[in-house]
PDB file of N, CA, C, O and CB in Angstrom:
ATOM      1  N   UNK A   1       2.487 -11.541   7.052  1.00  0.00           N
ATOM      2  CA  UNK A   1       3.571 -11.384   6.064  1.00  0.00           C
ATOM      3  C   UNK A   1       3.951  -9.903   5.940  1.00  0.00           C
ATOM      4  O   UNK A   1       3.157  -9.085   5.476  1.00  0.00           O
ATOM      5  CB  UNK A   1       3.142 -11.955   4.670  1.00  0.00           C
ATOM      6  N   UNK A   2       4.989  -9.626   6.297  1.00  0.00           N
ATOM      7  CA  UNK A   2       5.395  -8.535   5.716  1.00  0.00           C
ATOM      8  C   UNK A   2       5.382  -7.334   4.569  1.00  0.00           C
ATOM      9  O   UNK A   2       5.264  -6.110   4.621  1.00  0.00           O
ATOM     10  CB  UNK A   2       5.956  -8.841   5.715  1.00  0.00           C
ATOM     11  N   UNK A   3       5.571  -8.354   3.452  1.00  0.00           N
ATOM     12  CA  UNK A   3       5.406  -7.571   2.345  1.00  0.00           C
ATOM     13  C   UNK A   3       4.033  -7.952   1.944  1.00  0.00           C
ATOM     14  O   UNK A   3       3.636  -7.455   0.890  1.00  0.00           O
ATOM     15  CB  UNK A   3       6.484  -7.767   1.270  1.00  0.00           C
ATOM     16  N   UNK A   4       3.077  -8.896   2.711  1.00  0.00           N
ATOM     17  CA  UNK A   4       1.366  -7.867   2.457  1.00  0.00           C
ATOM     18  C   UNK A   4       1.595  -6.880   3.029  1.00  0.00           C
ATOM     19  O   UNK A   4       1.456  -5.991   2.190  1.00  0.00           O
ATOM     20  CB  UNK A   4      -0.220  -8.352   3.126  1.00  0.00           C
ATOM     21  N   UNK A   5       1.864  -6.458   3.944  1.00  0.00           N
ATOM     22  CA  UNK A   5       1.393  -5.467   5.111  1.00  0.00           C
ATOM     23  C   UNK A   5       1.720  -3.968   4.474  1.00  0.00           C
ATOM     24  O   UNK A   5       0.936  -3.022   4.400  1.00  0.00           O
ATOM     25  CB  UNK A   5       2.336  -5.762   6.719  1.00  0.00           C
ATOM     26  N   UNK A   6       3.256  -4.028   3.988  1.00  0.00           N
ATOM     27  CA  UNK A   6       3.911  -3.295   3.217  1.00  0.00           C
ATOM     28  C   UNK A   6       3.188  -2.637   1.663  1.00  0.00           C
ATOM     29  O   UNK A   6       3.393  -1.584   1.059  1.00  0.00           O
ATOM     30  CB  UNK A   6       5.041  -4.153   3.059  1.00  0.00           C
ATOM     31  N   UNK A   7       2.240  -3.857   1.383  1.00  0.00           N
ATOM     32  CA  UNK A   7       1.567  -3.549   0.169  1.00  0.00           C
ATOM     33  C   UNK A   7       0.079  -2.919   0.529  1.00  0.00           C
ATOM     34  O   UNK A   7      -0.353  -1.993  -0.159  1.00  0.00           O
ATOM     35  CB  UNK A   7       1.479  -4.908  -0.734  1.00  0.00           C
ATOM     36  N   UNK A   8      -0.651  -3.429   1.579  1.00  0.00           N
ATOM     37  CA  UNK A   8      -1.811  -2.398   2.009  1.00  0.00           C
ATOM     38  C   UNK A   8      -1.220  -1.138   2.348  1.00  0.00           C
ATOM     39  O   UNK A   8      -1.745  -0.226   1.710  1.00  0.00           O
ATOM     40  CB  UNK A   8      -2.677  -2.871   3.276  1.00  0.00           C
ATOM     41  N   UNK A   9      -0.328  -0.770   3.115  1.00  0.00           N
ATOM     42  CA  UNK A   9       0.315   0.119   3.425  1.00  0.00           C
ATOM     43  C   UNK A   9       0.508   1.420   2.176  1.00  0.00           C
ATOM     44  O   UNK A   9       0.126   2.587   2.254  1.00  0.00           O
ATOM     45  CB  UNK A   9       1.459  -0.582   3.890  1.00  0.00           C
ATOM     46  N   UNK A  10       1.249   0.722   1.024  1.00  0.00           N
ATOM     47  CA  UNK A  10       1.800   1.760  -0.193  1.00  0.00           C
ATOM     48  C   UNK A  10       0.362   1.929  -0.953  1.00  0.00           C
ATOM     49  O   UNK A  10      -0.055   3.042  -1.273  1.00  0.00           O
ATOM     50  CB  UNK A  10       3.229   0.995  -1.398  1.00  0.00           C
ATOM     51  N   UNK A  11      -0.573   0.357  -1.291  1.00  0.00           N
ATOM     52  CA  UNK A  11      -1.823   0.814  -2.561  1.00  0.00           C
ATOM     53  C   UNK A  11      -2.649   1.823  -1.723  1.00  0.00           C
ATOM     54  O   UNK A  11      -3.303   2.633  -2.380  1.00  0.00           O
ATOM     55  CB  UNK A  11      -3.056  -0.693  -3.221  1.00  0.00           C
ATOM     56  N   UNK A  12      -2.704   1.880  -0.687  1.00  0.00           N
ATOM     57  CA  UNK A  12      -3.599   3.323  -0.639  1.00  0.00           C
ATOM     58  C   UNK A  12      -3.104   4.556  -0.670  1.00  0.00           C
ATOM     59  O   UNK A  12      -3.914   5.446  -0.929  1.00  0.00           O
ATOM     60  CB  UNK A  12      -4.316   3.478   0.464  1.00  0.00           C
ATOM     61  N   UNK A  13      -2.029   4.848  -0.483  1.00  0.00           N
ATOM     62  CA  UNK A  13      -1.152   5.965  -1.173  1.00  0.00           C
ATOM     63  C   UNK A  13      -0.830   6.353  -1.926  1.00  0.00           C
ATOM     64  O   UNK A  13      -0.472   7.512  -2.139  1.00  0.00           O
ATOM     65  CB  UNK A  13      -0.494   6.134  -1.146  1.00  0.00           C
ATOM     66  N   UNK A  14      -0.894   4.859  -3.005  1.00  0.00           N
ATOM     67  CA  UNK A  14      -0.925   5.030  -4.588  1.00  0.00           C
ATOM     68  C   UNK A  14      -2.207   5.581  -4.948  1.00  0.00           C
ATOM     69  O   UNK A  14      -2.038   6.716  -5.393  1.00  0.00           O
ATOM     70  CB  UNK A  14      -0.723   3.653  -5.411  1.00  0.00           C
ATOM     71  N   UNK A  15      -3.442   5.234  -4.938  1.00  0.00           N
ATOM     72  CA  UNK A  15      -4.544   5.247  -4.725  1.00  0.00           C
ATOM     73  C   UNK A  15      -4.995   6.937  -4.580  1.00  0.00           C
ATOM     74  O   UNK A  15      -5.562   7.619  -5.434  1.00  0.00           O
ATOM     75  CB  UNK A  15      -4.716   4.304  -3.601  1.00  0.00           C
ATOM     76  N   UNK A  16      -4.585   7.306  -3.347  1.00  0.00           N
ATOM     77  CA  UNK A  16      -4.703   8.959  -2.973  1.00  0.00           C
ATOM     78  C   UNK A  16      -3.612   9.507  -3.641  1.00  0.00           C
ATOM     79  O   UNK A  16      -3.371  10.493  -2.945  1.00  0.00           O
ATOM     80  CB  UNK A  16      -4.597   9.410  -1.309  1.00  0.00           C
ATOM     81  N   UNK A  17      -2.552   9.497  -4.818  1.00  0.00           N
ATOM     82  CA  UNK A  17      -2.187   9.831  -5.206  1.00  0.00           C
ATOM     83  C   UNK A  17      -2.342  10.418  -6.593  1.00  0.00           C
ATOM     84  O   UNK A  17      -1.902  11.423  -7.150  1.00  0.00           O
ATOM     85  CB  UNK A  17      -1.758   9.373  -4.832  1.00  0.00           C
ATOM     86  N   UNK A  18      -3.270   9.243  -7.003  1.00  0.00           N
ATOM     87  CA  UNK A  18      -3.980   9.018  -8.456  1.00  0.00           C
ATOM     88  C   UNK A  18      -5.075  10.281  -8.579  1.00  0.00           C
ATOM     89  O   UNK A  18      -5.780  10.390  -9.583  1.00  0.00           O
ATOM     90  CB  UNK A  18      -4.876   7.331  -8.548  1.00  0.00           C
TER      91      UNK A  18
END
């Protein structure tokens, strides 16, 4: 699916952002 892929993709960026 796409928008899983899209979502592992962004929460670890969110993640290292935090």
């Amino acid at each position: 699916m796409p928008m899983a892929n899209l979502l592992l993709l962004i929460v670890p960026i969110l993640i290292a952002m935090a």
